[in-house]
C-alpha positions in Angstrom: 72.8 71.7 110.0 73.7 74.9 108.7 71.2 77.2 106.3 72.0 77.6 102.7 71.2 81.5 102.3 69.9 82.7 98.9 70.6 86.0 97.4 66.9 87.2 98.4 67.8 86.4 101.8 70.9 87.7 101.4 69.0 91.2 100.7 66.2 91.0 103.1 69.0 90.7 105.5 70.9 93.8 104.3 67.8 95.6 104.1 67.1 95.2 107.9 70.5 96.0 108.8 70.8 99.3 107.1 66.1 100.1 107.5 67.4 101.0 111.2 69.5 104.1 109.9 67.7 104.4 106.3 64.2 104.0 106.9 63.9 105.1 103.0 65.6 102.3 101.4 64.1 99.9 99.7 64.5 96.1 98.1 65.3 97.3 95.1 67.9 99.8 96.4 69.9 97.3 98.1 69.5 94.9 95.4 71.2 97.2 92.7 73.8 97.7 95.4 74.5 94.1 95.5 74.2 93.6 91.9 76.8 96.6 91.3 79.2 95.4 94.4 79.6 92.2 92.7 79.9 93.3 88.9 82.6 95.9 90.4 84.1 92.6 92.0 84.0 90.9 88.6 85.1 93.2 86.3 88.2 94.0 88.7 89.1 90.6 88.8 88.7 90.0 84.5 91.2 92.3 84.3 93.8 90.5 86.7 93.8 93.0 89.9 93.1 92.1 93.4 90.5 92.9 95.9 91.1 92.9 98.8 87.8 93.4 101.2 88.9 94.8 104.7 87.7 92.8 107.6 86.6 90.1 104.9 89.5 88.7 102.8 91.0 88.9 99.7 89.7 87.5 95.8 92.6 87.1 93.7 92.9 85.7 89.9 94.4 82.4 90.0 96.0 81.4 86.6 96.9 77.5 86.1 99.4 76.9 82.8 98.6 74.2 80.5 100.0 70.5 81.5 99.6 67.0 81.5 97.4 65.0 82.9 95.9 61.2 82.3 92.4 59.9 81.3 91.6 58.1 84.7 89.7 55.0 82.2 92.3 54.7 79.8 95.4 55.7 81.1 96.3 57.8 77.8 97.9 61.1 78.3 95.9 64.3 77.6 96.6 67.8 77.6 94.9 69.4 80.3 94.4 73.3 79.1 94.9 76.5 80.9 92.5 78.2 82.8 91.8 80.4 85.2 89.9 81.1 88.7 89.2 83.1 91.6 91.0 82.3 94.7 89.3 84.0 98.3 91.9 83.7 101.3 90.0 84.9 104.6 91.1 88.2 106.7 92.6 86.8 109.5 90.2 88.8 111.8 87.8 86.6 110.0 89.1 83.4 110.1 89.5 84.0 114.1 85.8 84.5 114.5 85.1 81.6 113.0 87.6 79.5 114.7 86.3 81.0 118.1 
């Protein structure tokens, strides 16, 4: 069964890897880091670019146009309204790890 890792653990694990050539860093170094990568991420992302993370993969904005769709108890038509997400395709060196 596979371990659900929480952003704490996500930084403790961080932390080790870069202690070995930073001894200095700290938690809370990392931590605003992490909180930085990710807002970076975010605001790149509201304003319809791409990111593409080397090695990693690729978040892109996915926009879906407003359409039909039905109420699955009724059967009556509804408008289903636009919206959009964040799509993440792997690297392919990625993807090949994991597939072995």
């Amino acid at each position: 069964m596979s371990k659900r890792l929480t952003k704490q653990d996500l930084i403790d694990a961080v932390k080790t890897q870069i202690a070995e050539k930073r001894p200095d860093i700290t938690k809370t170094d990392v931590e605003a880091v992490s909180e930085a990568l990710w807002e970076t991420i975010r605001n790149e992302l509201a304003e319809g670019n791409t990111v593409p993370i080397t090695g990693f993969g690729i978040f892109e904005l996915k926009e879906s146009a407003e359409r039909e769709g039905r109420n699955p108890q009724s059967g009556e038509p509804i408008t289903i309204a636009a919206s959009k997400s964040v799509r993440f395709k792997l690297a392919a060196p990625f993807k090949a790890q994991l597939n072995g």
